[in-house]
C-alpha positions in Angstrom: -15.8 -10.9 -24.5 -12.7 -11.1 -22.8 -12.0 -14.2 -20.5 -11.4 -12.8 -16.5 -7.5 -15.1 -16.4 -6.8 -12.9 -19.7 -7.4 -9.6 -17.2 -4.9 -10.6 -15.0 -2.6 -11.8 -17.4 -2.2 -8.8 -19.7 -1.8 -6.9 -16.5 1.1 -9.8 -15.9 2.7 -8.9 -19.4 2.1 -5.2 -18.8 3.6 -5.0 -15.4 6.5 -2.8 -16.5 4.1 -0.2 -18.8 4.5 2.4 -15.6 8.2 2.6 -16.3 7.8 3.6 -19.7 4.8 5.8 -19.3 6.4 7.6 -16.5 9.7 7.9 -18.6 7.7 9.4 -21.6 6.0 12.1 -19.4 9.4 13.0 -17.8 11.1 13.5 -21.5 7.8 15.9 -21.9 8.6 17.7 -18.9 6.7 16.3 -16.3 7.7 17.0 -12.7 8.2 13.4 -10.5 7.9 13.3 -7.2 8.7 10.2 -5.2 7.2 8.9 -2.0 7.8 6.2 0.1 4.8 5.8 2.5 0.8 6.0 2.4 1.0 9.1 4.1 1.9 11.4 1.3 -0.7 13.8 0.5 -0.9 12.4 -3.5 -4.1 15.3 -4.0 -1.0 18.5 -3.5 1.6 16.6 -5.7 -0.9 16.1 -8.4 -2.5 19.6 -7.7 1.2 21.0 -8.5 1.4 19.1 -11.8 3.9 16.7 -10.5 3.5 12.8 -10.9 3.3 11.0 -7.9 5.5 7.8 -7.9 6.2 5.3 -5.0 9.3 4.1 -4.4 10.0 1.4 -2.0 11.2 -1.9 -3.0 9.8 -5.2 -2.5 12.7 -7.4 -3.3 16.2 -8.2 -1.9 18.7 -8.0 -4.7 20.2 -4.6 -3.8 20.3 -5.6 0.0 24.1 -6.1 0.2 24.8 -3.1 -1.5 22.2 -1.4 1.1 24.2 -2.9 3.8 27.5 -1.1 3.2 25.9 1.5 4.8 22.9 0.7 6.6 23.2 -2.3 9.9 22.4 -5.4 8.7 19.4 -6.0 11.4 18.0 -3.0 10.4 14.1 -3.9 8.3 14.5 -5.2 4.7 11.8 -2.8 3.5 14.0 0.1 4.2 17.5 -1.5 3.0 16.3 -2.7 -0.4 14.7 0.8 -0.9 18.1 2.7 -0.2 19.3 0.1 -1.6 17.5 0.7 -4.8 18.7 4.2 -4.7 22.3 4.1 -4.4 22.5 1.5 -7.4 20.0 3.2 -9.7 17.7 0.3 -10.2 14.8 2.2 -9.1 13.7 4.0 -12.5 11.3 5.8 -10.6 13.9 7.1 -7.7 15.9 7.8 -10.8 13.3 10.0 -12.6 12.2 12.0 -8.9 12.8 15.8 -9.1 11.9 15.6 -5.4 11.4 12.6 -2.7 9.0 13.1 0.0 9.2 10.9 3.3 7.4 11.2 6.8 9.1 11.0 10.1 7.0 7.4 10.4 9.6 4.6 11.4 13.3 5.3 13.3 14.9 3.4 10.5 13.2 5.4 7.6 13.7 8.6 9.4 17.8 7.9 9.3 17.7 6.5 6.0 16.2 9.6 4.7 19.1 11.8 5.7 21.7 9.8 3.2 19.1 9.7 0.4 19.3 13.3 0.9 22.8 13.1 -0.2 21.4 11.8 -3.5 18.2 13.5 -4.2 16.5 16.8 -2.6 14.2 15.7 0.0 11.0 16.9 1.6 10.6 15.3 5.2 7.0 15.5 6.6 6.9 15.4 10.9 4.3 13.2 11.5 2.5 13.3 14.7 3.1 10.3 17.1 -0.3 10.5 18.4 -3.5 11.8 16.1 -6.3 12.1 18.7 -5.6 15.6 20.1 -6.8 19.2 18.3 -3.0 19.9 18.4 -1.7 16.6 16.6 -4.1 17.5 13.4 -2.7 21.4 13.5 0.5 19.8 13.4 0.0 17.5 10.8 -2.0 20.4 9.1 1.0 22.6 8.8 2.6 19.6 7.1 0.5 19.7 4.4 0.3 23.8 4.0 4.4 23.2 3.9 4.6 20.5 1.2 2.2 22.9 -0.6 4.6 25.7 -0.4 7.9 23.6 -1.2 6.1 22.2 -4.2 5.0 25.2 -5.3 8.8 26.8 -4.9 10.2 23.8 -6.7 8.1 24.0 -9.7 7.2 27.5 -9.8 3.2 26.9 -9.8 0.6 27.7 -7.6 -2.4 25.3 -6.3 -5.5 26.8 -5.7 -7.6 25.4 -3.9 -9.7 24.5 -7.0 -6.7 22.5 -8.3 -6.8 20.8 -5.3 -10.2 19.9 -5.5 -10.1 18.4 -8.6 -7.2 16.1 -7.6 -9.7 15.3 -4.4 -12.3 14.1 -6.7 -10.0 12.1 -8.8 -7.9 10.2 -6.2 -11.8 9.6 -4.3 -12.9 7.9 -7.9 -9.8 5.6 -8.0 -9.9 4.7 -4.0 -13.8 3.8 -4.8 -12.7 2.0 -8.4 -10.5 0.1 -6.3 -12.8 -0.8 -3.2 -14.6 -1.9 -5.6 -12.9 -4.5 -7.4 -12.2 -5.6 -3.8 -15.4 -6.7 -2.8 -15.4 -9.3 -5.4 -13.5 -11.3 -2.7 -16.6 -10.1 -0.2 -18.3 -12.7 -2.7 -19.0 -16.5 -1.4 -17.2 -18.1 -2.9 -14.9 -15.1 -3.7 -14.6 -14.5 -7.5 -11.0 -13.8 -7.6 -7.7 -14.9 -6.1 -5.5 -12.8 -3.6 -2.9 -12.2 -5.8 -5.0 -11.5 -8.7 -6.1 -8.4 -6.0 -2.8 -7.3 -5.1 -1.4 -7.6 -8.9 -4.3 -5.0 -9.3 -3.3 -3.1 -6.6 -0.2 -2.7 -7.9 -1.7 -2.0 -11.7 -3.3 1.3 -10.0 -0.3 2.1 -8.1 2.0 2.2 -11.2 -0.8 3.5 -13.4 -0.4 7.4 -13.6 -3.1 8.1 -16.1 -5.9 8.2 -13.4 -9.0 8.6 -15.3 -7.3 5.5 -17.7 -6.9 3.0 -14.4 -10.3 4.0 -13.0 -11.7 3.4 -16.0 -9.5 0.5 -16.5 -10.5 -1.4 -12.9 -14.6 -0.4 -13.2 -14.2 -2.6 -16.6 -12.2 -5.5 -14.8 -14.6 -5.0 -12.2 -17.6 -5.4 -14.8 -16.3 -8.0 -16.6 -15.2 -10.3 -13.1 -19.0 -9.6 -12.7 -20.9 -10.4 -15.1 -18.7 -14.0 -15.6 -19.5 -14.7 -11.7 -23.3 -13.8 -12.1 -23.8 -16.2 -15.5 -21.9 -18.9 -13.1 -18.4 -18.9 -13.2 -16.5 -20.1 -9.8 -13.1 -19.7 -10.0 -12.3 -20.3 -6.8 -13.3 -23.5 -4.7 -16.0 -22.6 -2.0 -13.8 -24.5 0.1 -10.6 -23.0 0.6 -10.9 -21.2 3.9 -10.6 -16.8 3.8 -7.6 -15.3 4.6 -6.9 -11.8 5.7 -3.4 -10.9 6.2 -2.4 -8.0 8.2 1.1 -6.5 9.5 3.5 -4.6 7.3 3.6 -2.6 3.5 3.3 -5.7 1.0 6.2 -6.8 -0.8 8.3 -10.0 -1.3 7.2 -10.8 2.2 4.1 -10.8 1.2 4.1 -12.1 -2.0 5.5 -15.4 -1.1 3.5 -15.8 1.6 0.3 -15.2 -0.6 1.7 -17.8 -2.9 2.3 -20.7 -0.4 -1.4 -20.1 1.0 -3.0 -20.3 -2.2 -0.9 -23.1 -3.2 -1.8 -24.9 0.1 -5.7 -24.3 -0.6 -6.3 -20.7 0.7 -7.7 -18.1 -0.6 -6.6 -14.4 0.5 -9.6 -12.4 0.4 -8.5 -9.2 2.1 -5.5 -6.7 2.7 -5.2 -4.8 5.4 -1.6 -3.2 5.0 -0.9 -0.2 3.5 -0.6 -0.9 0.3 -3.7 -2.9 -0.3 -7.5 -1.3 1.9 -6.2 0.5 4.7 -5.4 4.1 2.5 -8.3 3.5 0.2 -11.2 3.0 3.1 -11.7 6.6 3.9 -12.5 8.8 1.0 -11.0 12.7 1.6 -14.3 14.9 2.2 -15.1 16.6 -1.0 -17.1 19.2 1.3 -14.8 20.7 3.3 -11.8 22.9 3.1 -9.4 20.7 0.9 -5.9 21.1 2.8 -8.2 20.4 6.3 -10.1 17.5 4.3 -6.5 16.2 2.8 -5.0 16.5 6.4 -7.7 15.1 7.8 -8.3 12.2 5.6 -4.3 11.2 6.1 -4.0 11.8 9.4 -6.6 8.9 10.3 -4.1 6.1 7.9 -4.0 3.6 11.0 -0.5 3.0 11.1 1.5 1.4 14.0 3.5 3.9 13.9 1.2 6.3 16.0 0.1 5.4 19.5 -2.0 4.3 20.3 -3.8 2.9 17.3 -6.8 1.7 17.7 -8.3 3.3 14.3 -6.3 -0.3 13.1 -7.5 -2.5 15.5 -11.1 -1.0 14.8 -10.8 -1.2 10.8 -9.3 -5.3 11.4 -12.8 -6.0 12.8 -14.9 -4.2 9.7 -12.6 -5.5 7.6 -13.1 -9.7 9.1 -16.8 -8.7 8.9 -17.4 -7.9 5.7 -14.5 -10.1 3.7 -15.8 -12.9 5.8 -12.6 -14.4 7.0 -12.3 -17.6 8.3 -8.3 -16.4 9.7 -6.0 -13.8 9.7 -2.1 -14.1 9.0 -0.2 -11.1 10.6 2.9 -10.8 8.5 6.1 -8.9 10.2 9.3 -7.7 8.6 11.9 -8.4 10.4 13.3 -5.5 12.7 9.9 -3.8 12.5 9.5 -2.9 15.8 6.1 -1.1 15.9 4.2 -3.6 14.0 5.6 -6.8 15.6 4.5 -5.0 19.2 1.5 -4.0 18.1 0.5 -7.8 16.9 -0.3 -9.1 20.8 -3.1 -6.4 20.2 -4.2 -7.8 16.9 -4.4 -11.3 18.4 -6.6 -10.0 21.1 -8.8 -8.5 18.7 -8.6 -11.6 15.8 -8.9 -14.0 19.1 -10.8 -12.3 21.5 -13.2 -10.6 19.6 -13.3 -12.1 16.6 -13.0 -16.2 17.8 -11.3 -16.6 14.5 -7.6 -18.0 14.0 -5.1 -15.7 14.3 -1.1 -16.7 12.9 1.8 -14.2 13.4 4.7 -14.7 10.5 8.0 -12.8 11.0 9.8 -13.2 8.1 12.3 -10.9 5.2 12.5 -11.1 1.4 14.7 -13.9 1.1 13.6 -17.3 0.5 15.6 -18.9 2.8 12.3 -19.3 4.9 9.8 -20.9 2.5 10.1 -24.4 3.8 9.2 -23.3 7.1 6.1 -20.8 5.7 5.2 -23.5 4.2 4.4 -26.3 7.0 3.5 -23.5 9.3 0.9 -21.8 6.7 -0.2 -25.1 5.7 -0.7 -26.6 9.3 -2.4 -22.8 9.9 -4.8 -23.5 7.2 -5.8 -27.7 7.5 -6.8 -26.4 11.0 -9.5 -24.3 9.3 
């Protein structure tokens, strides 16, 4: 039987297996369609035969060539991802017949109109607020128009069968994943935080669905079975952290490291890229562009206001991953996020009487020492 550190290894090894099976299915013929943000319909692309890949870059090495063009205060998260672009180092970017982005951030919304220089875009409008009848109509007619552009640019139509299959399959790999997240809902949890993100990211850059959700049900059986016959991994001791705040990248990742390597254990994910798209499963009952328009529209992102969906899901979220702190992590020059974390201290402090740290930080590492005494400081309180 295969040991649970050889899991996560091999998907270490493996890491750049997306690349090449995306690159295969484009030399087949395959359609790619990049996207930048959690609020892509994936269910349309996929109902269009197209491959949905997601494009935006977690590291800074293509900043400075980014920063010919774009302001240099501008959020790292957008400049290494035009970055990316404009140097061909995105193989994914490269391969995209078409690039969808949503009218979320300022600085994304400008960005969008040079990589439209490069690429074709689509540009969803995204409604600021999404409590109103009119702001789901809107957001409605969003969907019914990638539809129709998808369907012109690869000369296909999606039923509404089609789309209901995709439905199904994307609702099997959100579950598959939620999953393999509760194993940190375990006391002590049974795996590490970046063992959880690097699977995360194994799902995101997977493009065989039924392979990964049949993939991430065996890691999840295997994780298992090894904690049931008495295997701790992870020290009962080291104090839960959640970490909140912006799309996970190098920010992220280095300050998952230091908290691990000071004696914490990150149990949960709030952002984007780790629970927040895969809580709510699309409605397999309904009308699938209202259930797909539905399901998207309730994403609680900061860039709608107000957002309370967010500050609700942080309380679920300390509940059931038990969290003895959260860490609110803030790109710099994100505006909407960095406001919004007085509200997530109210609800982490106020309501929760649990620690609450807010980190602004980039993707350099010119920060680490600091991360370092303020996360371990953060986490000896605890």
């Amino acid at each position: 039987m295969i040991k649970v550190e050889d899991i996560f290894e091999n998907l270490r090894e493996n890491s750049k297996n997306g690349v090449i099976e995306i690159k295969n299915a484009k030399e087949n013929g395959a359609k790619v369609v990049g996207t930048y943000c959690v609020f892509t319909p994936w269910e349309v692309i996929a109902a269009a035969g197209g491959i949905p890949a997601t494009l935006c870059s977690t590291n800074e090495s293509t900043i400075p060539d980014a920063e010919k063009v774009l302001p240099r205060n501008l959020c790292p998260l957008i400049k290494s991802s035009y970055g990316f672009a404009i140097t061909d180092k995105c193989p994914y970017f490269s391969f995209s017949d078409l690039v969808i982005g949503e009218t979320t951030c300022d600085g994304k919304k400008k960005m969008y109109e040079y990589l439209g220089r490069i690429k074709p875009m689509h540009i969803m409008q995204l409604p600021q607020t999404i409590e109103r009848e009119e702001d789901f109509e809107m957001w409605r007619r969003e969907v019914v128009c990638l539809k129709e552009r998808l369907e012109k640019e690869f000369g296909v139509t999606i039923t509404d069968e089609k789309l209901r299959e995709q439905i199904k399959i994307r609702n099997e790999e959100r579950n598959a994943l939620k999953d393999f997240a509760s194993l940190s809902k375990l006391t002590p949890p049974a795996i590490y935080g970046e063992e959880l993100q690097l699977v995360f990211n194994h799902a995101k850059t997977g493009f065989d669905k039924e392979r990964v959700i049949k993939e991430l049900k065996e890691m999840t059986q295997t994780v298992k079975e090894a904690y049931e016959n008495g295997e701790r991994r992870v020290s009962g001791d080291r104090p839960r952290i959640l970490i909140t705040g912006c799309p996970m990248g190098g920010a992220v990742e280095k300050v998952i490291k230091i908290i691990e390597e000071e004696g914490g254990v990150v149990v949960c994910y709030e952002n984007c890229s780790g629970i927040k798209e895969k809580q709510e499963l699309i409605d397999e009952g309904k009308d699938p562009i209202d259930a797909i328009a539905e399901k998207y529209l309730k994403v609680p992102c900061s860039c709608t206001s107000p957002n309370k969906n967010r500050m609700d899901l942080l309380e679920t979220l300390i509940d059931e991953y038990k969290a003895d702190g959260v860490i609110d992590v803030i790109l710099q020059a994100c505006h909407t996020y960095n406001v919004e974390s007085f509200s997530v201290k109210e609800v982490v402090k106020g309501n929760k009487k649990i620690p609450y740290m807010n980190i602004e930080t980039d993707y350099s590492q010119n920060d680490l020492g600091q991360l370092k005494t303020r996360i371990s400081a953060f986490i000896e309180m605890m």
